[in-house]
C-alpha positions in Angstrom: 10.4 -15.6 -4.4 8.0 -13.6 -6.9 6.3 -11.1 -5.7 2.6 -10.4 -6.5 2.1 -7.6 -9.6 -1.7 -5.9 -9.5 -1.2 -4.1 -12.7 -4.0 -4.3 -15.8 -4.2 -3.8 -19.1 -5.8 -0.2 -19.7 -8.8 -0.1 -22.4 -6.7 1.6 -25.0 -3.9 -1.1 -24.8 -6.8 -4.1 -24.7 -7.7 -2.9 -28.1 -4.4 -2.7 -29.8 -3.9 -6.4 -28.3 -7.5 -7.1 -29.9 -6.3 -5.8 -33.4 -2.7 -7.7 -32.9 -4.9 -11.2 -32.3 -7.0 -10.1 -35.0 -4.2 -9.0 -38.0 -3.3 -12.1 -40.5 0.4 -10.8 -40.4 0.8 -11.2 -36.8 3.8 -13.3 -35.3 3.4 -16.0 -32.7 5.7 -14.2 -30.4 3.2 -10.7 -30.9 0.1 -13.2 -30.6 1.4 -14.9 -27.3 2.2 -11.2 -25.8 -1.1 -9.7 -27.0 -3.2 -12.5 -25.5 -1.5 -12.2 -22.3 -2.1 -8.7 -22.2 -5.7 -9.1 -23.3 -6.7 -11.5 -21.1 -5.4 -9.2 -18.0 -7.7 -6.2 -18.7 -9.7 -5.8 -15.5 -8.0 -8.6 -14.0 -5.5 -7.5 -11.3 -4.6 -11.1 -10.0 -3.7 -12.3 -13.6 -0.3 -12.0 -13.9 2.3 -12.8 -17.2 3.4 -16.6 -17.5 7.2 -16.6 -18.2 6.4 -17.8 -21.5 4.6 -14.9 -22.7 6.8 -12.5 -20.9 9.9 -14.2 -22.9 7.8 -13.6 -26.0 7.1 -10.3 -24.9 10.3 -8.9 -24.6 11.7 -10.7 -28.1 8.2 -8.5 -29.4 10.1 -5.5 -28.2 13.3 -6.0 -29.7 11.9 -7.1 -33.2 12.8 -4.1 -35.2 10.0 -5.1 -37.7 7.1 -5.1 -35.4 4.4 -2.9 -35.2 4.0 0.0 -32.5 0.4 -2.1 -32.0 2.0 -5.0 -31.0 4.8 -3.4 -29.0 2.0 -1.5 -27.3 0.6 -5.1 -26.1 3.9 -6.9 -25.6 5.0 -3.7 -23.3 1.8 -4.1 -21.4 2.3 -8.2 -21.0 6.1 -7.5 -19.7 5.1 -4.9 -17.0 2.7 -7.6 -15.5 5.0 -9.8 -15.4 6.0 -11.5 -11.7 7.9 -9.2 -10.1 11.2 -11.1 -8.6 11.8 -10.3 -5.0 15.2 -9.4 -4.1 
């Protein structure tokens, strides 16, 4: 059973997500994690689908992506569900 994460996505984060969903060189994978992470900001009940947290953690072990999109991938993966042990 998952267990219910309250975490958001702080204002300096929600803009590096902004300018991930905004740059033309942007990856799926980076887009998917960004726009998880954007659309938790100031929404502590939202929580990561397991498709964007996949996509999230393959954003953080990219060597080629950018600290901006790591930033926002990072923030989608720690509001992830949490599994209950």
């Amino acid at each position: 059973m998952a267990t219910t994460n309250k975490k958001i996505t702080s204002a300096k984060t929600a803009t590096k997500a902004s300018k991930t969903l905004a740059s033309k060189s942007t990856g799926s994978k980076s887009k998917t994690a960004a726009a998880s992470a954007l659309s938790q900001a100031k929404a502590p009940k939202k929580q990561t689908s397991t498709k964007a947290a996949s996509a999230a953690s393959k954003v953080l072990q990219d060597g080629r992506t950018s600290k901006q999109s790591k930033s926002a991938a990072g923030s989608a993966l720690a509001q992830a569900k949490k599994k209950s042990k």
